[in-house]
C-alpha positions in Angstrom: -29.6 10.2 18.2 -32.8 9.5 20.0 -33.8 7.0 17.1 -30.4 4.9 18.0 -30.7 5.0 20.9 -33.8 3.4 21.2 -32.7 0.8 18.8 -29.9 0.1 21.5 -32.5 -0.4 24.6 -35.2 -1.8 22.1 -32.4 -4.9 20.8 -31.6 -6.6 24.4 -35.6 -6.2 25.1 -36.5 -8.1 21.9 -33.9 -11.4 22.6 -35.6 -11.1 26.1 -39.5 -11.2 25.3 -38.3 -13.7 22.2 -36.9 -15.9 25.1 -39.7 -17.2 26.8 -41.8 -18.5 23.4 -41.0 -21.7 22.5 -38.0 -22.0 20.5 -37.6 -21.4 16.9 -38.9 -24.3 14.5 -34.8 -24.6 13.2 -36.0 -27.4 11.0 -34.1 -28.0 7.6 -36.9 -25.3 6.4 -36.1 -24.8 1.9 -33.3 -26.7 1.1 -33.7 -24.9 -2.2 -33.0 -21.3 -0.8 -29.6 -22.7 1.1 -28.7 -24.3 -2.3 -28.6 -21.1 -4.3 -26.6 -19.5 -1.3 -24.1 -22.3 -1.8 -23.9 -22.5 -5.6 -24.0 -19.2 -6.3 -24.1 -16.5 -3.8 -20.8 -17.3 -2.0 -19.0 -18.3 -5.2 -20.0 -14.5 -6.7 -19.3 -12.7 -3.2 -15.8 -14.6 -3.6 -15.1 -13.8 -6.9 -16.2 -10.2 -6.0 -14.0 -9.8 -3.0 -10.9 -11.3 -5.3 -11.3 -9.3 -8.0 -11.6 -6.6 -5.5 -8.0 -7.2 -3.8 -6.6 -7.8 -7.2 -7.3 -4.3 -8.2 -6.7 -3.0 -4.8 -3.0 -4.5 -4.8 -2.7 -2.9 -8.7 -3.8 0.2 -7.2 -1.6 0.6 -4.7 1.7 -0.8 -6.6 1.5 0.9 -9.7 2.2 4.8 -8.7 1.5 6.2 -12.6 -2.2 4.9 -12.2 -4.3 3.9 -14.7 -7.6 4.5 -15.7 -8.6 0.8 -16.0 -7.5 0.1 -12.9 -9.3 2.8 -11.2 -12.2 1.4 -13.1 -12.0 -2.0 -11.7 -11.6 -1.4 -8.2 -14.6 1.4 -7.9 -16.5 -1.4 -10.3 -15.6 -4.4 -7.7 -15.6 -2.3 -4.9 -18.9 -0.9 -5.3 -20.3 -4.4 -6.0 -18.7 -5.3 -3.2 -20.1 -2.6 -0.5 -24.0 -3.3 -2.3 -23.4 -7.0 -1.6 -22.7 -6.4 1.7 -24.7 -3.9 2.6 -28.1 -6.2 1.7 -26.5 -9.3 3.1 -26.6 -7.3 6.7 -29.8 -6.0 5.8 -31.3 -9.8 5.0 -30.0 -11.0 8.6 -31.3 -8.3 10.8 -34.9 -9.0 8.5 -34.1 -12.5 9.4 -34.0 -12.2 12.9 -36.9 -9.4 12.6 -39.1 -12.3 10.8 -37.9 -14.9 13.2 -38.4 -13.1 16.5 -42.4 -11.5 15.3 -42.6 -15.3 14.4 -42.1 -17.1 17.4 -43.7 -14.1 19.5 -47.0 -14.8 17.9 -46.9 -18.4 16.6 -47.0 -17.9 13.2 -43.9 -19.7 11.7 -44.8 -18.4 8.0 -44.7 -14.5 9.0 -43.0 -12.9 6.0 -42.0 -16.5 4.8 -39.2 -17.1 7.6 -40.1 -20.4 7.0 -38.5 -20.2 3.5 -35.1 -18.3 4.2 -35.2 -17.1 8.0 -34.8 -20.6 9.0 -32.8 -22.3 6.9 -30.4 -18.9 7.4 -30.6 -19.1 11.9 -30.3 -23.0 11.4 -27.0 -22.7 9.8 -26.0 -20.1 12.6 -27.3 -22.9 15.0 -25.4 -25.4 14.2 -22.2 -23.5 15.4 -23.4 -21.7 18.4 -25.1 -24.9 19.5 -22.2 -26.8 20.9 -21.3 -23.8 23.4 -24.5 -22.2 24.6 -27.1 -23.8 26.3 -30.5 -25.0 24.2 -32.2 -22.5 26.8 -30.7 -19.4 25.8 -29.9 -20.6 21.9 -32.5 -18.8 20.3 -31.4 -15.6 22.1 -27.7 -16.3 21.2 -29.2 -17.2 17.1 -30.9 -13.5 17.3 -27.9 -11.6 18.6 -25.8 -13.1 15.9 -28.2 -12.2 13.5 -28.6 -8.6 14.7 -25.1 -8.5 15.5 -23.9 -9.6 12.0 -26.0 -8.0 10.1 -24.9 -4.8 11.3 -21.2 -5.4 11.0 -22.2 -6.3 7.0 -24.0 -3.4 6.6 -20.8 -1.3 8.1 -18.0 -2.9 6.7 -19.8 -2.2 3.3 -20.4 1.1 4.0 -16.6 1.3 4.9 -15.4 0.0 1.3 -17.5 2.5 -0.2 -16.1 5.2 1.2 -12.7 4.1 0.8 -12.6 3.5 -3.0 -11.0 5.9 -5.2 -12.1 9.6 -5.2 -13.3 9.8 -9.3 -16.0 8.6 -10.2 -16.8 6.6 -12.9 -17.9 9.2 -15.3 -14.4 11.1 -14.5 -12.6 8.0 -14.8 -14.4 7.0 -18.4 -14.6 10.5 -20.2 -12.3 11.9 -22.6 -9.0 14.0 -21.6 -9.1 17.6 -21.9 -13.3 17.2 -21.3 -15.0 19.2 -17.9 -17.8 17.8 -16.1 -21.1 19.7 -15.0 -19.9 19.4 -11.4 -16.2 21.1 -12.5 -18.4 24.0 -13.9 -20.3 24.5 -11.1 -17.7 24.5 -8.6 -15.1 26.4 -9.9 -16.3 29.6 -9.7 -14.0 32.4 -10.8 -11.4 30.3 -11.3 -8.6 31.3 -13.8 -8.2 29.4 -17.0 -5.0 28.4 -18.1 -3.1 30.1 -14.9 0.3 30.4 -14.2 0.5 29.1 -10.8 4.0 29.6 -8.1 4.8 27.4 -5.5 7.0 26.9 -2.2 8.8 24.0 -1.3 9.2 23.3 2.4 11.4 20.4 3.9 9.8 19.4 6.9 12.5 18.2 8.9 14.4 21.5 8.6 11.5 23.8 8.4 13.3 25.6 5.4 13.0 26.5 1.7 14.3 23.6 -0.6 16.2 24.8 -3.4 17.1 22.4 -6.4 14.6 20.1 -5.5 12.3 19.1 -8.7 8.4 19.8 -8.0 6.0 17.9 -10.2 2.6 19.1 -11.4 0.4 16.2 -12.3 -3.1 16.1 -13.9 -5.7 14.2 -11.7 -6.6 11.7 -14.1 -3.1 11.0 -15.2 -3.1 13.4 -18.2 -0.4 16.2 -18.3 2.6 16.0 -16.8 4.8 19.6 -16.4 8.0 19.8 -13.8 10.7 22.0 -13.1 13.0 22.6 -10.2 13.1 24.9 -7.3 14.9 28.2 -7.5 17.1 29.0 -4.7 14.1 30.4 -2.3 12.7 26.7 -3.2 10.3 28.5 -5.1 8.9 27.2 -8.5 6.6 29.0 -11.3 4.4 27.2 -14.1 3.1 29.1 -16.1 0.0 28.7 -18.2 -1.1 25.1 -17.0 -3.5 23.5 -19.5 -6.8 23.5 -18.1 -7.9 24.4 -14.6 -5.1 24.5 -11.4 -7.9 22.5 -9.9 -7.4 19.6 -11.9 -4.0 19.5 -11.0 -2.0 19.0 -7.4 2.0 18.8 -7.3 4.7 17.2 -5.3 8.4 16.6 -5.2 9.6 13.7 -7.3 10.0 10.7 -5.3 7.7 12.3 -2.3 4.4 11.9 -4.1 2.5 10.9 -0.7 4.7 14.9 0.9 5.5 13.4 3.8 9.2 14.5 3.1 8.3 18.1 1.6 5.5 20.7 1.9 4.6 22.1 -1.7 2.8 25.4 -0.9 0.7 27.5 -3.3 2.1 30.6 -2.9 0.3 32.6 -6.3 -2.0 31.8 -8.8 -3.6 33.9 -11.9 -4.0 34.2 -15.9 -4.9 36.8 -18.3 -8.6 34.9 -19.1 -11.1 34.3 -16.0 -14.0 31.4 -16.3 
């Protein structure tokens, strides 16, 4: 916490100190380096964040799931959250580059002369009819700094909120178990036959009659079979792992209508 914090105190001091050197040189600076982000960076990061909503919107409609779909949105979503992620990182440089630059004179520290400035003039030319020229190059750094973090969060957001397989699990054969599977499943029964509880959540009692569905994880086996009248419901002898599996009430896949408890699990064979 101590390290954030000082980047906190450490950001206004910067824009401050930056302030009274003479202004940026916010000259047209490589006309090459703002024609490769026009042709081709925000064309790609388009493409990217399309594909990525395409998928997204596949995802979310189609309720059997599919394997390819997964696919693509982890695939665009993770290109996506990288793309981001060193777009942020390239403006707080920027303003880094620009800010060591003007404090000692040296317009061609780290090249900003190259990308930098061709990067704050763009930014310039927005802010400039609203701020004064006086405090411009303090309002060009905090959009930099400012910026650049939001990039680097928002990218860190869609990574975290793409789909829980990853690609390995999403690409490998059905019936197959990954080194992680072994590892973590411990003494967990092979093959079990597993009893549930169905709960309706606006009465707080058992459901009976209602039809519980067990699902494989990837979309592989399918089993289902009703409550009895305790709203209880046994499968026996799953293939695979209980692990690899989770169940719901047809119709309620999301249980926010029913509770579907575990209530018993075991097999004749132990892993």
């Amino acid at each position: 916490m101590e390290r954030y914090r000082f980047l906190a105190i450490s950001i206004p001091l910067l824009a401050a100190a930056v302030s009274v050197q003479a202004p940026f040189s916010l000259q047209t600076g490589s006309a090459l380096f703002m024609e490769y982000v026009y042709d081709y960076y925000l064309p790609v990061l388009g493409g990217i964040i399309v594909l990525f909503l395409v998928f997204s919107a596949l995802r979310r409609f189609i309720r059997k799931g599919s394997g390819a779909i997964d696919f693509g949105v982890s695939l665009f979503g993770a290109l996506l959250a990288v793309t981001l992620v060193v777009t942020g990182i390239v403006f707080i440089a920027a303003a880094g580059a620009l800010a060591w630059g003007a404090a000692t004179s040296n317009r061609g520290f780290a090249g900003a002369d190259q990308w930098a400035e061709p990067l704050s003039s763009v930014i310039q030319t927005y802010v400039e009819p609203v701020f004064d020229e006086s405090s411009l190059q303090s309002v060009v750094l905090g959009v930099l700094i400012l910026g650049g973090g939001i990039l680097v969060l928002a990218g860190i957001f869609v990574f975290m909120k793409l789909p829980k397989a990853s690609f390995y699990e999403i690409l490998k054969p059905s019936g197959t178990t990954t080194f992680r599977e072994v590892m973590t499943r411990g003494q967990e029964p092979l093959a079990p036959t597993v009893t549930f509880k169905v709960i309706d959540r606006l009465t707080n009692a058992a459901s009976p009659d209602v039809k519980v569905v067990l699902k494989h994880k990837e979309g592989g086996k399918v089993y289902t079979r009703y409550t009895d009248f305790n709203g209880e419901v046994i499968f026996q002898k799953i293939d695979g792992l209980y692990s690899q599996y989770y169940a719901y009430v047809e119709g309620d896949e999301e249980r926010k209508r029913y509770w579907v408890i575990r209530t018993a699990i075991g097999a004749e064979s132990v892993t």
